[in-house]
N, C-alpha and C positions, 0 to 999 in steps of 0.2 A: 292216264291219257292226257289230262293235262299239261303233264311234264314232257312227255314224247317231242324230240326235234322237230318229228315229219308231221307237219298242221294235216296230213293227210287222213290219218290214224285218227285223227279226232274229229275230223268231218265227216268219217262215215260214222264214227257213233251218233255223232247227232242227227245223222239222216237214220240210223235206226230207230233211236228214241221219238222222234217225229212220227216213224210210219206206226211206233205202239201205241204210242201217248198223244199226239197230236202236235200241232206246231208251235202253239203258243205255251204247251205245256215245255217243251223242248227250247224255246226261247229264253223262258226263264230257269230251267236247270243248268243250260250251256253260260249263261249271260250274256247272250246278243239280244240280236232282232230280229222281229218276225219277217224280216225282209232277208234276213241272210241265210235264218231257215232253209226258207223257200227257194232260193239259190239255190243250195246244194241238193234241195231233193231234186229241183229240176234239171242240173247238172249230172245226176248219178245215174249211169247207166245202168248196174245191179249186177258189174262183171269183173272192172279193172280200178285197180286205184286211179287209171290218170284222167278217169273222168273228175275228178277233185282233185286236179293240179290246178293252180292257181293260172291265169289266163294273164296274158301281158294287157296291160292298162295305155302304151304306147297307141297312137294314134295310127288305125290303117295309113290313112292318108294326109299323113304331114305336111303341111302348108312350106316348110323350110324343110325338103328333102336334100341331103348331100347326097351331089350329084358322082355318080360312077368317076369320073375326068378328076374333079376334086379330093374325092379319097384315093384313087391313087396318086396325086401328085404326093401328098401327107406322105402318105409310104413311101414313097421315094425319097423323098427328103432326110426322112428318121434311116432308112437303109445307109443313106449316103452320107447323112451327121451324124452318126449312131449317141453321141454326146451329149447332142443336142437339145435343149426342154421344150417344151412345148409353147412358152413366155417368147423364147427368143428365137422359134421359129415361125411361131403366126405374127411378130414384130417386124423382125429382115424381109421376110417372105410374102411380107402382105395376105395372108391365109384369112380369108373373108369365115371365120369359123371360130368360136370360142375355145380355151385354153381345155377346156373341159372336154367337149368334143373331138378335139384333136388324141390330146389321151384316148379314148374312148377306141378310138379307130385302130391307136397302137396295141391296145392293150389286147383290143379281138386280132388283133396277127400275129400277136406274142412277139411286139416289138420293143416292149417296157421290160427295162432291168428291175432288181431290185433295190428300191432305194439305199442310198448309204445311208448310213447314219452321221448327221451333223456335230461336229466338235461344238460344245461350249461355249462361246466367245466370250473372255476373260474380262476383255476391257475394247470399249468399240474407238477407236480412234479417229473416226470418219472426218468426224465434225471438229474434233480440233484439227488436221491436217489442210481442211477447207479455206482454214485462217489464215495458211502460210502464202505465202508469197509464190509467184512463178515462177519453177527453177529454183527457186531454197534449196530443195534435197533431192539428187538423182542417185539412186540406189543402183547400185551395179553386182553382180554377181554370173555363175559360170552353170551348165547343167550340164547334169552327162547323158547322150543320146544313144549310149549302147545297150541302155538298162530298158526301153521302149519296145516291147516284140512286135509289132505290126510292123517296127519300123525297122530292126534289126537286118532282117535279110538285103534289104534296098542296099543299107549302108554298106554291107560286106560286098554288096557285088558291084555296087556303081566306086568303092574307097568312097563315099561321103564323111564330112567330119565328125569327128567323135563328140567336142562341147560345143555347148553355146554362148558365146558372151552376150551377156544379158544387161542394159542400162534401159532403166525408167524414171521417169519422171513423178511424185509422187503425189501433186497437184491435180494435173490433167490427167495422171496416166500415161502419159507419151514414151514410145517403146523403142530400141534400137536394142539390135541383134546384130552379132558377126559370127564367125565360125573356122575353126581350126580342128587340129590334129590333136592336141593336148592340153594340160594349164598348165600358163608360161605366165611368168613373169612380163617375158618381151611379150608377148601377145594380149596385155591387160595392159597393159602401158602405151601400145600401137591402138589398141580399141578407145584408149580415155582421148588420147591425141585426137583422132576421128571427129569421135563426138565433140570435142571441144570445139575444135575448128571447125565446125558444122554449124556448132550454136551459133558463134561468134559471127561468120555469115551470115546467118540468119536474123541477125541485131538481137540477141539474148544478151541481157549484162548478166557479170557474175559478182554483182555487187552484193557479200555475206553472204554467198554459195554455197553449196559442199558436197561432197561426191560421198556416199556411205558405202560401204564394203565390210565382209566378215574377214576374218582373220587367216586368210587362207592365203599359200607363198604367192599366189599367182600375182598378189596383191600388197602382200606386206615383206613378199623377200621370204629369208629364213626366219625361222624363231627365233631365233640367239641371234640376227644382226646390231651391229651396234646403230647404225645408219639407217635413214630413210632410204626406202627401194626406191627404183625410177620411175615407180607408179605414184608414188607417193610427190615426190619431187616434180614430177610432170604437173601435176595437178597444181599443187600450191604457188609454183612458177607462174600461175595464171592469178592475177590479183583480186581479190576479192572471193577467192576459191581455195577450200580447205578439204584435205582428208580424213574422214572420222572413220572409225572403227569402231562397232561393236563391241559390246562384251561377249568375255568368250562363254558360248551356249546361249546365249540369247537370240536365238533365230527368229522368235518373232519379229525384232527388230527388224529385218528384212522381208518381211511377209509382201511390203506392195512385189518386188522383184520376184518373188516367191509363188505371186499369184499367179504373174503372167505365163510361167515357167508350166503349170498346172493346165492352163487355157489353151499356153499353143499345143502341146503336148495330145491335146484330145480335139482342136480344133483341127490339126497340121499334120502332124507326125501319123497319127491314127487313122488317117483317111488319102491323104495324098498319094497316089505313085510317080514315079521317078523314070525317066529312063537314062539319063546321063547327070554329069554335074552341072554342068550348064541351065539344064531345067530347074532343076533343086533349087539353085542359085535365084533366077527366075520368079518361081513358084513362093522364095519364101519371101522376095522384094513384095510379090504381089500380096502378099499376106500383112505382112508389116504395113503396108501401107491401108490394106482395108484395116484392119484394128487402128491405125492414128487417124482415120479419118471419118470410116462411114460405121464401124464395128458400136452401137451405143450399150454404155454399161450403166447397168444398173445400181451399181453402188455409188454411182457417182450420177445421179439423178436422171437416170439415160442418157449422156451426153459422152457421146466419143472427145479424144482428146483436141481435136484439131477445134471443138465446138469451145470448150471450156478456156482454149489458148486465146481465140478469135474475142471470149469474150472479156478475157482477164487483161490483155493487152494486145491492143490492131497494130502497132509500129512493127511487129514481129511477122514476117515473112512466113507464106504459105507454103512454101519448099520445105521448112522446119521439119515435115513431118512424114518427107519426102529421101532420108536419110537406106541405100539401098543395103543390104548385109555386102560381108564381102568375104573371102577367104582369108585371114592373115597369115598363114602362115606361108599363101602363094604370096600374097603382098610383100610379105617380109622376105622371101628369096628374091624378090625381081628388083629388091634393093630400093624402095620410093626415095626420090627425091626430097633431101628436107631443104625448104627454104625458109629463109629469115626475112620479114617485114613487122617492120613497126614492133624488135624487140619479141615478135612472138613466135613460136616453131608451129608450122604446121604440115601434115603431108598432104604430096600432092599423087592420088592416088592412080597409079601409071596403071597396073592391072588390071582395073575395070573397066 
């Protein structure tokens, strides 16, 4: 009886041995008290076990009731973020409720996944990356959005585009997205240009710069070229701005661009609907701009990037962060204008 799961089983024998023996003899063969005895004989009806079910210890009358209005905002929220944790929806959302609480509410709707399980982390790089300079390293890279099912059907029915070109900032975080048909060489070349001349505006020097990328054509050309591709050549044209390259397999190496790639994906893709491109379009300006500006992350001491820029250097321009996506592959049919000043190429972008 002792061993039995159900504390049930063992509370009526003690309410047996009680009505043979008495209470305190029963006291001490169970090892309680005569106080808990007496509980259960006065609890035991003499019919059903669930007169010795244990009784909730919760307060009838909670002084901090959540209110009906309140849990369902929660649930809406989790229905509508499905992604989303509970840290970074009582944070954005102002939820006057603890982390714990919040759980709680999801977990009685059967709105909680099952957690994943966390990778390892090898080697934390945080804190030395912290050291670097503004703008030292924007990692760039491409994702494919036909592999996303919530997001799949949109795409086939509105033609949305298939990648994402992806440039971050690896200091702040600071995020720029475009989007096309394919990976293109001309399409990673038109997105570095962009960004460049964006920064550049924006009064970013790129003094000991460097744009990071994995080894993939869109970026480096073919394999067997003898020559820098014009992604590569774009870039180092700009003085103080170099293109480095990964070893090949080493995708950690790209992990900050990596991250973002992961976030929009469950923030964006996973919950948005579409009704034409125009919105799309729209919908993911609005999105880039809440992540470089109000979005705070936590690995980076909750501090969105536009906070972290403002405080690393004020000469730099509030628009920085302000960079909208664009189609390249319509950009590059409507033929942009390139113009020359002060030795530098930039486009000027006619289709948006």
């Amino acid at each position: 009886m002792r061993e039995s799961k159900d504390p049930k089983y063992l509370r009526l024998e003690l309410v047996r041995y009680a009505k043979e023996h008495g209470i305190k003899p029963a006291a001490r063969e169970f090892s309680t008290t005569v106080k808990t005895v007496r509980k259960w004989l006065r609890r035991w009806d003499g019919k059903t076990f669930e007169s010795l079910k244990e009784h909730s210890r919760a307060p009838k009358n909670p002084a901090r009731k959540i209110m009906p209005e309140l849990r369902q905002r929660v649930i809406e929220l989790k229905r509508t973020l499905p992604t989303w944790g509970a840290e970074r929806t009582k944070r954005d959302f102002d939820i006057p409720l603890s982390e714990k609480a919040i759980r709680s509410i999801w977990r009685t709707e059967g709105l909680l996944k099952r957690p994943r399980r966390k990778h390892t982390t090898k080697q934390d790089l945080r804190q030395m990356k912290e050291k670097w300079r503004l703008f030292e390293q924007t990692c760039l890279d491409t994702k494919d959005l036909t592999d996303i099912p919530e997001f799949y059907p949109q795409l086939m029915r509105l033609v949305l585009p298939k990648v994402q070109y992806t440039a971050r900032e690896v200091v702040s975080g600071l995020q720029f997205i475009a989007y096309a048909q394919e990976r293109s060489l001309t399409f990673a070349t038109l997105f570095a240009e962009i960004i460049i001349d964006h920064l550049r505006r924006c009064g970013v020097s790129f003094r000991n710069c460097r744009f990071q990328t994995d080894n993939g054509a869109e970026f480096i050309g073919a394999w067997n070229a003898r020559s820098k591709s014009s992604f590569t050549k774009t870039v180092q044209a700009v003085k103080g701005l170099t293109h480095l390259t990964i070893p090949p397999g080493a995708h950690r190496w790209q992990a900050d661009v990596e991250t973002v790639h992961n976030t929009i994906e469950q923030a964006f893709y996973c919950v948005e609907s579409f009704s034409s491109r125009s919105e799309f379009l729209d919908k993911a300006s609005a999105y880039v701009l809440w992540y470089n500006v109000a979005r705070k992350n936590k690995s980076k001491n909750c501090k969105s990037p536009w906070d972290i820029i403002a405080e690393r250097n004020k000469n730099i321009l509030p628009s920085v962060v302000a960079l909208p996506p664009v189609f390249l592959d319509q950009l590059w049919k409507a033929k942009p204008k390139l113009c020359i000043r002060d030795n530098t190429i930039f486009v000027t972008l006619l289709c948006h």
